[in-house]
N, C-alpha and C positions, 0 to 999 in steps of 0.2 A: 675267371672274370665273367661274372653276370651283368647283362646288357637288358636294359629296361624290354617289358614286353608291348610288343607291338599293339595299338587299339586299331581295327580296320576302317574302315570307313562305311557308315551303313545308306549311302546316298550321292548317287552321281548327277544329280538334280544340279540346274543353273539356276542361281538365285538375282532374278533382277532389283536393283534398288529402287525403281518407282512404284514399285508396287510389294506387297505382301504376299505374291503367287508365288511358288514354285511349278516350275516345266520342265521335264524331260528333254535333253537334247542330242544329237547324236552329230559328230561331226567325223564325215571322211578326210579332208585336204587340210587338216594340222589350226584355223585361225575361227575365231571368232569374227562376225562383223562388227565394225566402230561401236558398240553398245555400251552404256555403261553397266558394268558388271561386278558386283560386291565379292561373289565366290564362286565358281565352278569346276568342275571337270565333263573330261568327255572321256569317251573309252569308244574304241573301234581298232577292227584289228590291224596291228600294225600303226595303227594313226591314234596315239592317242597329246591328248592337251589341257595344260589345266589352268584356268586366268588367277595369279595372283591376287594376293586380298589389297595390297597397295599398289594398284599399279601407276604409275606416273607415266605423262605425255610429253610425247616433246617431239623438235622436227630436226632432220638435217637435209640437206642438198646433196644430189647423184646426177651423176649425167645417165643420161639413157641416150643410143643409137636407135638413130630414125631409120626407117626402110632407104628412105632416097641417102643412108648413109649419112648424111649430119646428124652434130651433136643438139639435144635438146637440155634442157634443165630442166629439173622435176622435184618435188618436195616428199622426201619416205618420212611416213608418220613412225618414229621411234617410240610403241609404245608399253615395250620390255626393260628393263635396265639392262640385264648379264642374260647371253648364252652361251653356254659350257660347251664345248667340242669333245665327243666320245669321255672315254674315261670312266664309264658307269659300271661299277661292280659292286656284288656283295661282300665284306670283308665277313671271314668268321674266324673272329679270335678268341684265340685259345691260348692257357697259360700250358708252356712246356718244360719239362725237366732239363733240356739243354736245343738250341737252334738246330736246324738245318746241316748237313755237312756242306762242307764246298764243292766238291764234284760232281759235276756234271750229272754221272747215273746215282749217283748213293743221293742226293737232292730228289732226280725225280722217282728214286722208289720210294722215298720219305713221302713224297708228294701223294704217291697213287696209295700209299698205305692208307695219309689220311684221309682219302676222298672216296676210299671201297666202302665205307657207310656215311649216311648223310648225317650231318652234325644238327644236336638240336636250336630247335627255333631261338632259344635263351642267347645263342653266341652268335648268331647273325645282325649283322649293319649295314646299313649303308656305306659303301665306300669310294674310294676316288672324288670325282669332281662332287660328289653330294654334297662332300666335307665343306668343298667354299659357294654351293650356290645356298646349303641350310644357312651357314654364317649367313650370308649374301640375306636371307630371305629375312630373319631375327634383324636384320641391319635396317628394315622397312623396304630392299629394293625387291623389286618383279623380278624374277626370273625364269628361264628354260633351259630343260638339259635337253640337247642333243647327243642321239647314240639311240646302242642297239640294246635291248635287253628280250631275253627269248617270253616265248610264252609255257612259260612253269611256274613252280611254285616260287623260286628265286625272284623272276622278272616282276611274279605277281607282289612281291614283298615289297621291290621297288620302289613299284608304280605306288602303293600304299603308303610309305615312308613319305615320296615324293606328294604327296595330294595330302597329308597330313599338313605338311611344311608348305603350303601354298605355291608348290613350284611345279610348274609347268614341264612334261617331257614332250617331246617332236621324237618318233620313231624314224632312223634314218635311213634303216632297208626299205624297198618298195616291194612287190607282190614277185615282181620279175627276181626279185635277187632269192627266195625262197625256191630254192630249187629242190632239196632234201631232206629230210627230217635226220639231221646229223649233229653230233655233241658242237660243232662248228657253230650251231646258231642259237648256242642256250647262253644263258646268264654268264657275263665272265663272275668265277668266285677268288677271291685273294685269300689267303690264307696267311694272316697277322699271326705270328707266334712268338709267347712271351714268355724270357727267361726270368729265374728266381730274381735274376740283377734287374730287371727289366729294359732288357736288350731286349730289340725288334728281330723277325726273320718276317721274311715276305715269299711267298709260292702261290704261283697262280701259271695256269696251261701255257699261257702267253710267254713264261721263260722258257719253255722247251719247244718253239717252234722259232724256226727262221722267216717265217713268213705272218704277216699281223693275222691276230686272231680272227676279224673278219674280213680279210683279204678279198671274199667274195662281193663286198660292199665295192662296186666300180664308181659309182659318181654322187654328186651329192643331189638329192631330191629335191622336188617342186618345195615341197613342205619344209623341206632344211634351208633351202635358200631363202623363202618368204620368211621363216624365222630371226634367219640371220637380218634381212634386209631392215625387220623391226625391232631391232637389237640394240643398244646404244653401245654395248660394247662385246665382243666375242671373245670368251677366253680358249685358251687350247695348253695343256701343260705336254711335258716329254712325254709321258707314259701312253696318251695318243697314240702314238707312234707304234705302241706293241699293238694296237685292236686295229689302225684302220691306213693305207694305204698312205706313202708318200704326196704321190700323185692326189689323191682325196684329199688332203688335206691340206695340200698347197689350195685347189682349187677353192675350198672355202676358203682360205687368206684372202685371193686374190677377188673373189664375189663382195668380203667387207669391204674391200677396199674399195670396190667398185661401187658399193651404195653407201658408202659412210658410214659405214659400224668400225668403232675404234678397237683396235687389237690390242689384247695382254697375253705374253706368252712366257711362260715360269719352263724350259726347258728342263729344268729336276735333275736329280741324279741321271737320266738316258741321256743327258748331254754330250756325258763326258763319249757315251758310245756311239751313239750317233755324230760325231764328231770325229769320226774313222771308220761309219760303220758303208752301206753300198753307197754309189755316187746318187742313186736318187735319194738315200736318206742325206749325205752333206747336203745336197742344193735343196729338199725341203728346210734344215736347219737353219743353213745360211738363208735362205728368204723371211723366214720368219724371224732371227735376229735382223734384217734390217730392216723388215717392214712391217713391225710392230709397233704399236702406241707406244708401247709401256713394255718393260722388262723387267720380269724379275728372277732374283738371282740369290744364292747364298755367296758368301766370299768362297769359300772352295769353289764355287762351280763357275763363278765369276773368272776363278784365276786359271779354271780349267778350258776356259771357252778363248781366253785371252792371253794365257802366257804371263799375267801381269800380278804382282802378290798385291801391292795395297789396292782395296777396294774402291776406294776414289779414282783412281786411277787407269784400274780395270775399268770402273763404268762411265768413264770418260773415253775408252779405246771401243765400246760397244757403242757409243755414240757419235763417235768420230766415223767409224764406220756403216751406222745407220742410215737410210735414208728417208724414215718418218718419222724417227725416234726419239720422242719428245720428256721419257723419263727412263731413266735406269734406277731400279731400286736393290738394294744389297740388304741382304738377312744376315745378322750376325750372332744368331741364339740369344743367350744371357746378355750380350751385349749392347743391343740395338738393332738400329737400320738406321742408314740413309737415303736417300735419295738426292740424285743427281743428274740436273738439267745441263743446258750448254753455259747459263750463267751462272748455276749458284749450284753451290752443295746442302743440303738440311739434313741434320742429325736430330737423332730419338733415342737418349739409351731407354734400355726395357723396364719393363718394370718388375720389382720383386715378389717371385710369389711361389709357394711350396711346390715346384713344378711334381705332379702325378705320373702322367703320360706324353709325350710328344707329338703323336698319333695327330697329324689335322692341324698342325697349329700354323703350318704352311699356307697349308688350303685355306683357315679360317682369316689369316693373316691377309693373303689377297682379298677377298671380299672389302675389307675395309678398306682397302686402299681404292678398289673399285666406286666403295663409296666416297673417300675422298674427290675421287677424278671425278665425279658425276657432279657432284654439287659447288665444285671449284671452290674448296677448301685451301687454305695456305698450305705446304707443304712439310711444315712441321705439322701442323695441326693432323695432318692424313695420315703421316707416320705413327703420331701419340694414338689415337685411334687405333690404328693399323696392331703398335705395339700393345695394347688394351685388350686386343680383341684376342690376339695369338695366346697372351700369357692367360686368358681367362678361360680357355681351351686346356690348356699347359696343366691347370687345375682338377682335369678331370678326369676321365678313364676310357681313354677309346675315342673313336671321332664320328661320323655319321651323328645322329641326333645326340649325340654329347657336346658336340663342339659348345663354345660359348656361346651362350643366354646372356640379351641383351642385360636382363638384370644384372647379372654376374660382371659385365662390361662397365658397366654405371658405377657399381660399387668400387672396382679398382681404380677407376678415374678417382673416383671421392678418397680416395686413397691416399693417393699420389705418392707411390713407395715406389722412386727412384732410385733405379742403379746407374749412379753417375760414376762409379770406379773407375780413373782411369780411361774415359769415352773421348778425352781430347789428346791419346798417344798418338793416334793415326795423322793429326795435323802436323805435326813438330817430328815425324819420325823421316819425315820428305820434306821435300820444296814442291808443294803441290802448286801447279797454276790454277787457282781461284779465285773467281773474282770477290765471292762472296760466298761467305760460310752461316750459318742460320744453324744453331746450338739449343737444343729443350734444356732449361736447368731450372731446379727449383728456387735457387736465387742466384744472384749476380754475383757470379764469381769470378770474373776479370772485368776492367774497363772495355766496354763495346768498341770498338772502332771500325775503321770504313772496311777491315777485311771480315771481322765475326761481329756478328749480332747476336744477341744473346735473347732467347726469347722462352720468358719466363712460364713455368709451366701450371701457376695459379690462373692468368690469364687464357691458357691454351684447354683446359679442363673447365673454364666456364661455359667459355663458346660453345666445346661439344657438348656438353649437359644436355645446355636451352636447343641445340638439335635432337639428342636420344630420347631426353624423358619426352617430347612429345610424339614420338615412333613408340615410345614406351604405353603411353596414354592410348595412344591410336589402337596395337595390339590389344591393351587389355577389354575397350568396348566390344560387347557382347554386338556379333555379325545377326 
């Protein structure tokens, strides 16, 4: 499997829109000042940051603690869409003759076997959160990854991939946590491996240690916090959990929370383990299922966190037990998603398309729902979207800068190749309490009444168009 080659980038210049100059800039502590800014990067060590080509402005309310102890109010200029919590790795996929064994040592000699020469440049990606902040970034929103990536040729690939795709990193070690020049603080690499059937195996150092990859990471930074504070929403999925501390990542939860960045947290297959795994990973777990914006979930992992097999219902028991929790969303592949608030339930089946790879269509999937939540979209409409955006990923080879192109996104809309099969078993197979169900169909196929609405999905694909094609427009003017 060959993966497009990398162009670097020949210019870390900040390009102001009033004028026609380019300057040189150099920035230690992670932010730009309020300027308006068309395209930049910055590179310093340790600290680097790159302003988005679309960034959008907006405010929310925080309290801040006075010295004499009282509470003040205060207005944080949000002027990021999405920042990614850890999760930054290089994937390098490679097609193999058969997966991984399952044991323990025969895995990791498979492992050290592949990793005794370095793999060429041709099968390196971006991986992990890249997958939903490139989506995120193709979608028109700002973004920043937070996380650690060393200084090698890996980290330097990153950072390149990253400042192609207009998205901003925040380094989250500081100078104090750099204590040794140890394999501890280089690039995490994942090791995607593909069988004939195209079955996935996944190896990366983080499964053979008990302790997170960069464990040595004790608290989050001036630079990580300022980031977060101008964030309009902070994602963090399971896999967190292998690179950076319980305790670390509780405390970013509880800093959004504290200045108004809204939470999304996709828990992922390390649910199911983290959900028996030490008492400081349950109580990280458990806080971040109740004190996230937004969940999202597969039905397996839905019913692994819950006990509960139907999906509605599960994500009715993650909100019953929430206490910010204002959407649970359920993946269900080929099938759809829904989503489900305290009043209403809204369903999306997917749409049809020669699925390639699977690789990201997770990651790519969130983004769109991110951008649902930001522009206060209906809730089908975020889903159709959301489902658009996964399947258009579904279509291609690998994730990092493969994922879906908004082009790609547009065209399946224009499509509108419905898999309605069967998408209304989940209501009639219980007595669900809802008050209200909201159904994508491409026409009216039962009489609406006060329990479903039926909402037709010519109208649902116009709406989004007159949003994409002009992100669409916007991207193709020459900066």
């Amino acid at each position: 499997m060959h993966l497009q080659t990398l162009k670097c980038p020949t210019s870390s210049n900040i390009y102001i829109s009033k004028s026609n100059l380019s300057q040189p800039h150099r920035l230690n502590n992670g932010y730009f000042p309020p300027i308006h800014v068309k395209f930049g990067i910055i590179s310093a060590k340790c600290h680097q940051l790159s302003v988005a080509k679309n960034c959008s402005n907006s405010f929310s309310f925080s309290n801040d603690i006075r010295e004499d102890g009282k509470t003040s109010r205060f207005i944080v200029k949000k002027d990021a869409d999405i920042a990614t919590l850890g999760n930054l790795c290089v994937d390098v996929v490679l097609n193999v003759p058969s997966l991984p064994p399952p044991s323990f040592e025969e895995r990791r000699a498979y492992m050290d076997k592949l990793s005794a020469s370095q793999p060429d440049k041709k099968y390196w990606e971006a991986g992990g959160n890249c997958n939903m902040v490139i989506a995120a970034a193709r979608l028109g929103l700002s973004c920043l990854s937070l996380g650690h990536v060393g200084d090698e040729i890996y980290g330097n690939f990153l950072l390149d991939v990253l400042h192609e795709e207009g998205i901003g990193m925040v380094e989250m070690s500081e100078e104090s946590d750099l204590v040794a020049d140890t394999a501890s603080y280089e690039t995490l690499l994942c090791w995607v491996l593909v069988d004939p059937l195209h079955r996935h195996g996944f190896c990366s150092r983080a499964d053979f240690s008990k302790d997170p990859a960069f464990n040595w990471m004790s608290k989050i930074s001036g630079d990580v916090k300022s980031a977060i504070k101008r964030s309009k929403i902070l994602f963090c999925n399971g896999y967190a959990y292998d690179e950076l501390s319980p305790s670390l990542l509780v405390a970013a939860l509880e800093y959004a929370i504290e200045v108004g960045t809204s939470i999304f947290f996709d828990p992922g297959p390390r649910g199911r383990t983290l959900k028996i795994g030490t008492p400081e990973q349950q109580r990280a777990l458990d806080q971040y299922l109740r004190m996230s914006d937004v969940l999202l979930l597969t039905s397996d992992e839905a019913e692994s966190l819950t006990g509960v097999s139907n999906p509605i219902l599960a994500g009715q028991e993650l909100l019953r037990k929430g206490k910010r929790t204002k959407w649970v969303i359920v993946k269900m592949g080929p099938k759809g998603s829904i989503l489900i608030t305290k009043s209403s339930v809204s369903c999306a089946p997917a749409f049809k398309v020669n699925v390639i790879d699977t690789v990201g269509c997770g990651d790519s999937y969130t983004a769109a729902i991110a951008y649902g939540f930001l522009h206060d979209m209906p809730a089908v409409n975020t889903l159709t979207l959301a489902n658009a955006v996964g399947a258009a990923t579904a279509t291609g080879c690998g994730a990092g800068r493969n994922v879906a192109t908004l082009t790609k996104v547009i065209e399946l809309l224009k499509e509108s190749n419905l898999n309605e099969d069967n998408f209304l078993s989940m209501f009639v197979d219980e007595k669900l309490d809802i008050p209200e169900v909201r159904l994508l169909t491409k026409k009216t196929i039962l009489g609406s009444n006060g329990h479903l609405k039926q909402v037709i999905l010519q109208k649902v694909v116009a709406e989004l168009l007159s949003k994409l094609e002009v992100v669409l427009e916007k991207r193709m003017v020459p900066s």
